[in-house]
N, C-alpha and C positions, 0 to 999 in steps of 0.2 A: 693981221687977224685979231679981231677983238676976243676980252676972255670970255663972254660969253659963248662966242663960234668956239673957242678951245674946249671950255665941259664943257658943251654940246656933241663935241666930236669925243673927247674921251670918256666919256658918258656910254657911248655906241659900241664902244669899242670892249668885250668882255675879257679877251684873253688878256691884256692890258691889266685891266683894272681888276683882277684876280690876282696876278701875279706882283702887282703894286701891295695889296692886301698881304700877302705871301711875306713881303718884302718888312714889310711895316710890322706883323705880328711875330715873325724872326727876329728884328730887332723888342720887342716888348718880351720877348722869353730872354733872349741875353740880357735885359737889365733886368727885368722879373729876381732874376738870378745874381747881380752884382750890388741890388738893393738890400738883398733877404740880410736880415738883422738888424738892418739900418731904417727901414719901413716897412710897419707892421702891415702885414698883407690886407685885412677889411682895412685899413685905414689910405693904403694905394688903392683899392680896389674902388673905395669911396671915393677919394680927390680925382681919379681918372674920369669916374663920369659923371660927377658933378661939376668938373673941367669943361668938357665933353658937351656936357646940356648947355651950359652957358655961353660956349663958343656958336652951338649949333644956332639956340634961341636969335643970336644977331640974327644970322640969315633965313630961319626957316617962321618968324613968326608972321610976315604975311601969310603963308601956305596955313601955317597952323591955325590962323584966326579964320579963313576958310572953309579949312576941313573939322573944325572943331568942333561943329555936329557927328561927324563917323567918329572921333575922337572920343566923344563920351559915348555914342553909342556901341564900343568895341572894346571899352575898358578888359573887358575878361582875355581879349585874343591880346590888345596887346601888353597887359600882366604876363601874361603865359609867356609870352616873346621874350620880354626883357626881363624875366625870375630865369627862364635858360638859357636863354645867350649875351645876359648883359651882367646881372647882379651875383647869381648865384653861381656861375660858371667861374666870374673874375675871382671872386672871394676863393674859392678854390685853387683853382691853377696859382695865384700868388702863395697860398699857404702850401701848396702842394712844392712851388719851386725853394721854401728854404727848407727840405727838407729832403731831396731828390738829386740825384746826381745827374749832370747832360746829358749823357748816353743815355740813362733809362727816359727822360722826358722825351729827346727826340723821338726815337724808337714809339714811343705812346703817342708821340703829336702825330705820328704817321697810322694810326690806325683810324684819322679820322675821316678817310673816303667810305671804306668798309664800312662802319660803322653808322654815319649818313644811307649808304644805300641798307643796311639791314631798318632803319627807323623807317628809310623810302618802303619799303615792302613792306613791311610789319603794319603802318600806318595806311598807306595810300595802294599797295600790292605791287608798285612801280619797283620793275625789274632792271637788272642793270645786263645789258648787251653783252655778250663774248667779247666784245672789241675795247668796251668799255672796264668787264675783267682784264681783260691781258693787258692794257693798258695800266691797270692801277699794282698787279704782280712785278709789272717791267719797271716801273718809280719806286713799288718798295724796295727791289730790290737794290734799286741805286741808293735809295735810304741805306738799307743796309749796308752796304758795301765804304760809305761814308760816315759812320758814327763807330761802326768795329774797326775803320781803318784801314780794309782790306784783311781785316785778320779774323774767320770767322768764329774761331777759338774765343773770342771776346765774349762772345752771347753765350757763353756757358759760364762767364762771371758775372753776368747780369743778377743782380738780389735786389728784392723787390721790398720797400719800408714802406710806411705811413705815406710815404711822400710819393709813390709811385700810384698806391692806390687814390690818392687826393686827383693826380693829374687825369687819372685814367676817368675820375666820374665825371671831372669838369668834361671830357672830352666827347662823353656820352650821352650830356645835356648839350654841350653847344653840338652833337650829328641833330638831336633831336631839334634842337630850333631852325638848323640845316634845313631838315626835310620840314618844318611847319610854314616856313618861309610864305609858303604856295597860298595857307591862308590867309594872310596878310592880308588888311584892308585895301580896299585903290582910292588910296590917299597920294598923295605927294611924296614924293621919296625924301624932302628935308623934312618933312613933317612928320614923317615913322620913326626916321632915328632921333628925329629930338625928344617927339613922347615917349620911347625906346630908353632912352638915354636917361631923361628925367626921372624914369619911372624905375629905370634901374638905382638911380643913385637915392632916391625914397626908400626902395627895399632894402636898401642894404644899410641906411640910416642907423634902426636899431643896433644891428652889429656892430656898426662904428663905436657907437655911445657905450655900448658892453664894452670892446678894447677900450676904450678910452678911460671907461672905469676899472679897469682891471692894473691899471700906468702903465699901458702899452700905447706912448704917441708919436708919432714921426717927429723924427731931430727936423729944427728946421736951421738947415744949412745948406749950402747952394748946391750939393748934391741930390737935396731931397727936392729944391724948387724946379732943377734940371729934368728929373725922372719924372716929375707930375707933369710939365710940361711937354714931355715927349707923349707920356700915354694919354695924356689928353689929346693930345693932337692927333697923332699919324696911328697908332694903333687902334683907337676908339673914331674920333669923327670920320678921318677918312679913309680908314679898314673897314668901317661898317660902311659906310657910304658905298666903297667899291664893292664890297665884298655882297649885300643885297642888291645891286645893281647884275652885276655879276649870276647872280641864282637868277634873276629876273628875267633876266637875257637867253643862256643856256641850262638854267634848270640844275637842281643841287646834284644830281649825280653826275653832272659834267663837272660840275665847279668842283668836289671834292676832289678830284686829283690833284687839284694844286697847292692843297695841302703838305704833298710832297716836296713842293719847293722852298720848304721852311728850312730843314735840315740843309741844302746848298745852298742859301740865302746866310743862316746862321752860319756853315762855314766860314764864308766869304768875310761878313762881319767879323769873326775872332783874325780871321789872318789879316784883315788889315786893321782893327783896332787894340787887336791881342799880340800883334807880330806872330804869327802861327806862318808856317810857308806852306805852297802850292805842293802836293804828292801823288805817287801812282796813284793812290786810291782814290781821289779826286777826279783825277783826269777816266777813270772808268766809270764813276759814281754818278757825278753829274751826268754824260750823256743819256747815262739810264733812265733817269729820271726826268728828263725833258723827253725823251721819247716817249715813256709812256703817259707824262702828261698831254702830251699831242697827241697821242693815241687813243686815251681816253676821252679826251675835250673834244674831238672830232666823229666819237664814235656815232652817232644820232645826228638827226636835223636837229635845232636850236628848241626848246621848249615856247610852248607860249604864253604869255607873263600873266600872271594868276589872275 
């Protein structure tokens, strides 16, 4: 099978390419978090997608030479797009993670289906199903049952700082670019996120050059080359690639429940790169959690792509 037959087929395929997304932004919160002190959050949050444009620009700039008329004529929509879920979200969520503890971040990362379907209603009036509720109650609750450990006593030592309210706004902007998704030009899908991408690492420019004059700059050491090259890669080009492919497909209130598979994703990561082992609370957590993501993902026919 040649690669183009391969994305072409995984292209098609949304439940896939959500949960690859899932997969990929669980690992960008664990280093979010093993970076914090070492790289100043606007200054990750810059190199990721200005990483990010420049990797995409190889492949997308026939599409964008193109589509380069909807391109300028759409500048406002997609500013909007990538000031919420590209620039000002990242800068966020990384200042939010050195300053926040796992338990509370995950816990917040899971509020982000809720929160997508309140932006869906508030914005567009689009309602979320019984099926598609009990579906996203059934995965929090596997959230939960995996970040307290099985100990529900946990959640009453939960205390909220600076760093919990940082995560929770990024989370509130990237439900809101969630639910914007639908206005998206019909452009190219490599041509969205490169102008997406580019456009985000331009907004966040200023911020850079403020850290930078403030003597806040990224060590450069093979730690720092390591973590820019991961979120350039798999969390930014090809988490956003799946990830609106994905809304594209099934529509952002199906897609938000997989959100939930952050939290068992990031498990996964610490017990094998943390030496952490396997526990009851695991083995009840997870199931929850994929049930009510197939629960929710299945609740509706597929949306149809904006």
């Amino acid at each position: 099978m040649r690669l183009t037959d391969i994305g072409r087929d995984l292209f098609g395929r949304p439940y896939l390419l959500l949960s690859l997304t899932s997969l990929f932004w669980a690992g960008n919160i664990v280093l979010g978090r093993f970076v914090a002190g070492h790289i100043p959050p606007i200054a990750l949050a810059w190199m990721r997608w200005s990483g990010a444009a420049c990797i995409l620009l190889a492949f997308a700039w026939p599409h964008l030479k193109r589509d380069w008329p909807l391109v300028r004529a759409n500048i406002p929509v997609l500013t909007l797009l990538s000031f919420t879920g590209v620039s000002i979200y990242n800068a966020m969520a990384y200042w939010g993670l050195q300053r926040t503890e796992a338990l509370n971040a995950l816990l917040i990362q899971s509020t982000g289906p809720l929160l997508i379907a309140l932006w869906g209603f508030a914005l567009f009036r689009e309602t979320l199903s019984a099926r598609q509720f009990a579906g996203i109650i059934v995965s929090l609750a596997g959230v939960a049952v995996i970040v307290t450990r099985g100990d529900p006593a946990a959640l009453a030592d939960l205390r909220l700082n600076p760093g919990d309210v940082w995560v929770l706004s990024a989370m509130i902007l990237y439900a809101l670019y969630s639910a914007l998704l639908r206005i998206k030009p019909a452009m190219h899908w490599l041509s969205f996120v490169a102008a997406t991408s580019a456009l985000g690492a331009l907004l966040l420019t200023p911020a850079f050059l403020w850290e930078l004059a403030q003597g806040r700059a990224p060590t450069a050491d093979a730690t720092t080359f390591a973590a820019i090259a991961y979120v350039a890669l798999f969390p930014s080009t090809l988490a956003y690639l799946f990830f609106n492919r994905g809304v594209e497909l099934i529509g952002a209130n199906r897609a938000g429940p997989f959100f939930h598979l952050m939290p068992v994703f990031g498990s996964v990561l610490a017990i094998g790169f943390l030496g952490e082992r396997l526990a009851a609370f695991h083995a009840i957590g997870f199931p929850l959690v994929l049930l009510g993501v197939f629960v929710a993902s299945r609740a509706a026919k597929p949306a149809p792509p904006p």
